[in-house]
N, C-alpha and C positions, 0 to 999 in steps of 0.2 A: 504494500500500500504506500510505503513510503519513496520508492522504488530506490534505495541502497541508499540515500540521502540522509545525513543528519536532521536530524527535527530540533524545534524548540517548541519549550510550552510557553506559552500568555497566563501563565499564573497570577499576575498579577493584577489580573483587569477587575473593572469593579461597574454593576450595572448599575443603574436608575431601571426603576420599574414603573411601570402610566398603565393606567384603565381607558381602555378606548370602549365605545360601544357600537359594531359594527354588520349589520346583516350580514355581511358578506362570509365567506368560507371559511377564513384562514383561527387557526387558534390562539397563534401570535404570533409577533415576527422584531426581529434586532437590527441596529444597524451596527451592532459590537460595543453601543456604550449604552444604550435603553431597548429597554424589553420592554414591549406593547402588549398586553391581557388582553384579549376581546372579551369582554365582559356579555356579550350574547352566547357566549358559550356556558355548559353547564359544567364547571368543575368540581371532582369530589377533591381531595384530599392528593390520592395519589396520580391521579392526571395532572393536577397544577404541576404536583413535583416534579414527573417527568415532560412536561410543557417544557417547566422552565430549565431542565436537565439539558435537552435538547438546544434552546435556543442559546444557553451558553455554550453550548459545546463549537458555532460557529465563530472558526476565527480562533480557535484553542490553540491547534497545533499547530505550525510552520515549518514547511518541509525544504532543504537545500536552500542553494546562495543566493536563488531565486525570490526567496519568501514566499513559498507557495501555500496557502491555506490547504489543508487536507479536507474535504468536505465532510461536514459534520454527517450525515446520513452513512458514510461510510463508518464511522467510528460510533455508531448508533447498533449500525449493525453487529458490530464486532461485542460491545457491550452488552 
């Protein structure tokens, strides 16, 4: 996944979290420093978690000299 390339973590990022309220599809979404809730969804307990598990996880890892973000859905999967 990494393809032989050294990685870095983004351990140190730190979100803002906002209540939007949206017909639309999506659960939430980031731009790497705020995480957007769509409050038209029904979360229990362990969906928020993993919402918010998820949208952190973009922009975690960075791969080669490149800086290449490793897509969060991949390491979603792995987890």
């Amino acid at each position: 996944m990494c393809r032989q390339q050294p990685v870095k973590l983004k351990l140190d990022r730190e979100f803002k979290i906002e209540l939007v309220y949206d017909d639309d599809s999506y659960w939430a979404m980031t731009d790497g420093e705020t995480i957007w809730l769509n409050t038209y969804k029904d979360y229990d307990e362990g969906l928020l978690f993993f919402t918010l598990v998820h949208e952190m996880l973009y922009g975690l890892v960075i791969r080669g000299e490149g800086n290449y973000e490793l897509r969060e859905n991949n390491l979603m999967n792995l987890l």
